[in-house]
C-alpha positions as CSV (number, residue, x, y, z in Angstrom):
1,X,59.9,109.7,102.5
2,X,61.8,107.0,100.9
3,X,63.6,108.6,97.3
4,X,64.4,107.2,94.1
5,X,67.5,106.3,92.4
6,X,66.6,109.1,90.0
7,X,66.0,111.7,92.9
8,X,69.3,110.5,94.2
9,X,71.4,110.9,91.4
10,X,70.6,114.5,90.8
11,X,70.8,116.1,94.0
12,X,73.7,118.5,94.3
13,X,76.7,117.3,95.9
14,X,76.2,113.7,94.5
15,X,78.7,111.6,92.8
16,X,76.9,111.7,89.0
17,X,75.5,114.8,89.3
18,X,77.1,117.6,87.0
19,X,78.5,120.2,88.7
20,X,79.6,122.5,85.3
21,X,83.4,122.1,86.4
22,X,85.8,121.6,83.8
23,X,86.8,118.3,84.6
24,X,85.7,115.3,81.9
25,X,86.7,117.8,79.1
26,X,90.2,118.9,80.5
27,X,90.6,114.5,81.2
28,X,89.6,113.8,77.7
29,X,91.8,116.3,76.4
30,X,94.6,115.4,78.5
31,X,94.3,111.6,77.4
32,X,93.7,112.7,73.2
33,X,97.0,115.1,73.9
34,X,99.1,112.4,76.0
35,X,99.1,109.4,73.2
36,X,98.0,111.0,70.5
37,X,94.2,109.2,69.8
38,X,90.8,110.8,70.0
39,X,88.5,109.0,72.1
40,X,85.2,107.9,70.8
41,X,85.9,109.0,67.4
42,X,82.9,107.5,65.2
43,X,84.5,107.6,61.7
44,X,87.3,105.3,63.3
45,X,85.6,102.8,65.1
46,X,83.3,102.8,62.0
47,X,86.6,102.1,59.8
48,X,87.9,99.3,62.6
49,X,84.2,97.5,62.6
50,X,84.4,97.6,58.7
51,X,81.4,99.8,58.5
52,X,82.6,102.4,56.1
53,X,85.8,102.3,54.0
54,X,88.7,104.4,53.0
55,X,86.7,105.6,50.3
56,X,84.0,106.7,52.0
57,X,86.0,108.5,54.9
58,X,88.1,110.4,51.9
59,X,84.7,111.2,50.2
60,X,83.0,112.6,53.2
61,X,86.5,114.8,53.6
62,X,86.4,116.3,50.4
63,X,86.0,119.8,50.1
64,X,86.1,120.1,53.5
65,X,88.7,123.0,55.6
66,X,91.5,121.7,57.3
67,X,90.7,120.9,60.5
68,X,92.3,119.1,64.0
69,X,89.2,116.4,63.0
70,X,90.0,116.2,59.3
71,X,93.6,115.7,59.8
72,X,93.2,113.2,62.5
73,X,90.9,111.3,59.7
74,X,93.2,111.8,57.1
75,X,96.1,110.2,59.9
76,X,93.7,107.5,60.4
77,X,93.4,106.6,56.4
78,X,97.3,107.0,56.0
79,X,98.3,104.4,59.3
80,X,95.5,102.1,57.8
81,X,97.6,102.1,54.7
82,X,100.4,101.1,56.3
């Protein structure tokens, strides 16, 4: 019986199959905590591409709690500035 890519990539034991360990999230955290960025951060890239503005990052944060995301936003607006 000759097996797919697909039936390949999920049995257990291989390479891209998800074995519910820790270890993407504890690597993503490691690399946000280690130099001080968040990876993948839409509001940022969004900002960078010149998709949204300022404005409309400090609009969409009004109101809101203080956060870990909200700050990092509100870090992002203020090195913009700069």
């Amino acid at each position: 019986m000759t097996k797919s890519f697909y039936d390949r990539a999920y049995e257990p034991g291989h390479a891209s199959a998800y074995d519910g360990g820790p270890g993407a999230s504890v690597f993503v955290e490691s690399i946000q905590a280690i130099h001080g960025f968040q990876i993948s951060n839409l509001e940022e890239i969004a900002l960078h591409k010149a998709w949204i503005t300022k404005e409309d990052i400090t609009k969409s944060l009004s109101g809101k709690e203080q956060s870990s995301y909200s700050s990092y936003l509100r870090s992002i607006i203020q090195d913009n500035d700069a």
